[in-house]
N, CA, C and O atoms as CSV, one atom per row, in Angstrom:
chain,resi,resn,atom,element,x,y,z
A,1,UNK,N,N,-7.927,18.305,-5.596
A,1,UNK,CA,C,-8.819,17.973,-4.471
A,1,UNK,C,C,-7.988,17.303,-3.366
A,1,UNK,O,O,-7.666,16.125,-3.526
A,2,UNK,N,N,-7.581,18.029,-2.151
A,2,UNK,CA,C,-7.351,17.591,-1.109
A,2,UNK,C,C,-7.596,15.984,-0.829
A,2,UNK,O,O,-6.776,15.114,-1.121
A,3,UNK,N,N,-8.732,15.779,-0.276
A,3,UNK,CA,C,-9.502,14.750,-0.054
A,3,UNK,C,C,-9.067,13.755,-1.362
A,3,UNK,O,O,-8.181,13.026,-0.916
A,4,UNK,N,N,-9.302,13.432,-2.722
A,4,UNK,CA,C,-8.712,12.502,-3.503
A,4,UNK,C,C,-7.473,12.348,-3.032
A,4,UNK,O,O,-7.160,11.267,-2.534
A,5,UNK,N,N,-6.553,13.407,-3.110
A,5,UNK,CA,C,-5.476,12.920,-3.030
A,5,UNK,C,C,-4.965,12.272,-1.461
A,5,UNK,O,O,-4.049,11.457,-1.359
A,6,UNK,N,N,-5.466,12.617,-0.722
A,6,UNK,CA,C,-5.395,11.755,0.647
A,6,UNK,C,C,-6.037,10.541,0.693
A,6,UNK,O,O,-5.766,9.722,1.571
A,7,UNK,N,N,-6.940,10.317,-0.245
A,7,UNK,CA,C,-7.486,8.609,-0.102
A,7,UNK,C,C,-6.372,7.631,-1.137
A,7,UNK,O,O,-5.833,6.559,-0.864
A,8,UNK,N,N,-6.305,8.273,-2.106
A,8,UNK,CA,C,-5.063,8.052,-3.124
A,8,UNK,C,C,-3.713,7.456,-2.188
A,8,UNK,O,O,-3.272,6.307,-2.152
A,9,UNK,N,N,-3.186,8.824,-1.372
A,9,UNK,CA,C,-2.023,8.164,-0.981
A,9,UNK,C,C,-2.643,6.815,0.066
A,9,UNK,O,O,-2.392,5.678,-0.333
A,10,UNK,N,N,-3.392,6.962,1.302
A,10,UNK,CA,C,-3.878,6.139,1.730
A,10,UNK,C,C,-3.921,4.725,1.086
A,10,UNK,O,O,-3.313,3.777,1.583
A,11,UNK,N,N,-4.893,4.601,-0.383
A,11,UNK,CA,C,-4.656,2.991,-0.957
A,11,UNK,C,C,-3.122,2.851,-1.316
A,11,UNK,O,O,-2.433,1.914,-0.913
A,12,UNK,N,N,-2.664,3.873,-2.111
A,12,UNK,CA,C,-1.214,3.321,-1.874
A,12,UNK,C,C,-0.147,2.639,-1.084
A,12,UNK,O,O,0.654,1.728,-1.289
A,13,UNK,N,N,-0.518,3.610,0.111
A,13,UNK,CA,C,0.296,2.533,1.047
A,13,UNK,C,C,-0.197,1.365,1.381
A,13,UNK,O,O,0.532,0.440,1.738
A,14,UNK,N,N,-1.638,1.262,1.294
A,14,UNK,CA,C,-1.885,0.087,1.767
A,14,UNK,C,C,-1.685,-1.094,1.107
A,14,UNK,O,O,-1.677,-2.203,1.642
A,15,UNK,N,N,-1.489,-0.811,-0.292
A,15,UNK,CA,C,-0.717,-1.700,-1.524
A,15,UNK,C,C,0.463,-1.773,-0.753
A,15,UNK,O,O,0.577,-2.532,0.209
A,16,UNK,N,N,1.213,-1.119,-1.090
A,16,UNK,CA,C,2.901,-1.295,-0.895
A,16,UNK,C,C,2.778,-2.403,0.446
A,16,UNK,O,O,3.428,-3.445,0.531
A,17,UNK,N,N,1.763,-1.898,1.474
A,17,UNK,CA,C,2.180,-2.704,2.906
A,17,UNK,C,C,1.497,-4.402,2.256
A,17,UNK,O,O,1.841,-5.332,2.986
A,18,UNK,N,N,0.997,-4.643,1.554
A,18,UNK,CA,C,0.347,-5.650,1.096
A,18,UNK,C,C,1.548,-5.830,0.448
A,18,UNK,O,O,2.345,-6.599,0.986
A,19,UNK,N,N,1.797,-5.407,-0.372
A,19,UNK,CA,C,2.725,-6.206,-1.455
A,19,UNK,C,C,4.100,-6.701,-0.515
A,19,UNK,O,O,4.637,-7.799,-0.661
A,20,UNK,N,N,4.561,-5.625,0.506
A,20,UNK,CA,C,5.718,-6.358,1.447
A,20,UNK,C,C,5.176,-7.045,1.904
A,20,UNK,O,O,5.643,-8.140,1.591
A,21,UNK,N,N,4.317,-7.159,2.581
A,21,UNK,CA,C,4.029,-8.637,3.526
A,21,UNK,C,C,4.088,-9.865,2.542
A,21,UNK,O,O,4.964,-10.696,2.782
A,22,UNK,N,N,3.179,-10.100,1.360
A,22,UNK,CA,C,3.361,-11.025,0.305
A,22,UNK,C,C,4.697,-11.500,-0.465
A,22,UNK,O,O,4.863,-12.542,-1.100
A,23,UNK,N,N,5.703,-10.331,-0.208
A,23,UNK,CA,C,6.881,-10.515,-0.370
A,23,UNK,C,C,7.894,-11.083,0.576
A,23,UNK,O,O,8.811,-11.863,0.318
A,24,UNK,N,N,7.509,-10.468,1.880
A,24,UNK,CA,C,8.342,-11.254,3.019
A,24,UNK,C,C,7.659,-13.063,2.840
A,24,UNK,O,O,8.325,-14.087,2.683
A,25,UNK,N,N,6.512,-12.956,2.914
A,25,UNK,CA,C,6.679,-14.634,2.818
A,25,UNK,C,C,6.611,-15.116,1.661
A,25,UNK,O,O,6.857,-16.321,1.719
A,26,UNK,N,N,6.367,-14.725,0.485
A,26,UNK,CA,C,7.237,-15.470,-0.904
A,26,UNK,C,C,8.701,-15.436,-0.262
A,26,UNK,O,O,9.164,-16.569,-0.392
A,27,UNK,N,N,9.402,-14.796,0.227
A,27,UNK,CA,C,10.918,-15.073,0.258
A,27,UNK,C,C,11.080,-16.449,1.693
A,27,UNK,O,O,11.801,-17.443,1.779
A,28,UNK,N,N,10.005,-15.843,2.641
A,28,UNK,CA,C,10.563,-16.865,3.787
A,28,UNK,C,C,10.004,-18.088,3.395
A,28,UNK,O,O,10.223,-19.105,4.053
C-alpha cells in the first residue's frame, strides 16, 4: 500500500528529527 508506506516513512523521519534535536541538546 502506497499510502502506508508514505505515512510510515513520514513518522520516521519525524522520529529521527526528534531524536536529533534531543540529541543536540543532551550533548550541548
Amino acid at each position: 500500500n502506497p499510502l502506508s508506506t508514505f505515512l510510515f516513512c513520514m513518522a520516521t523521519e519525524r522520529l529521527l528529527r526528534r531524536l536529533e534535536e534531543r540529541g543536540i541538546a543532551f550533548l550541548a
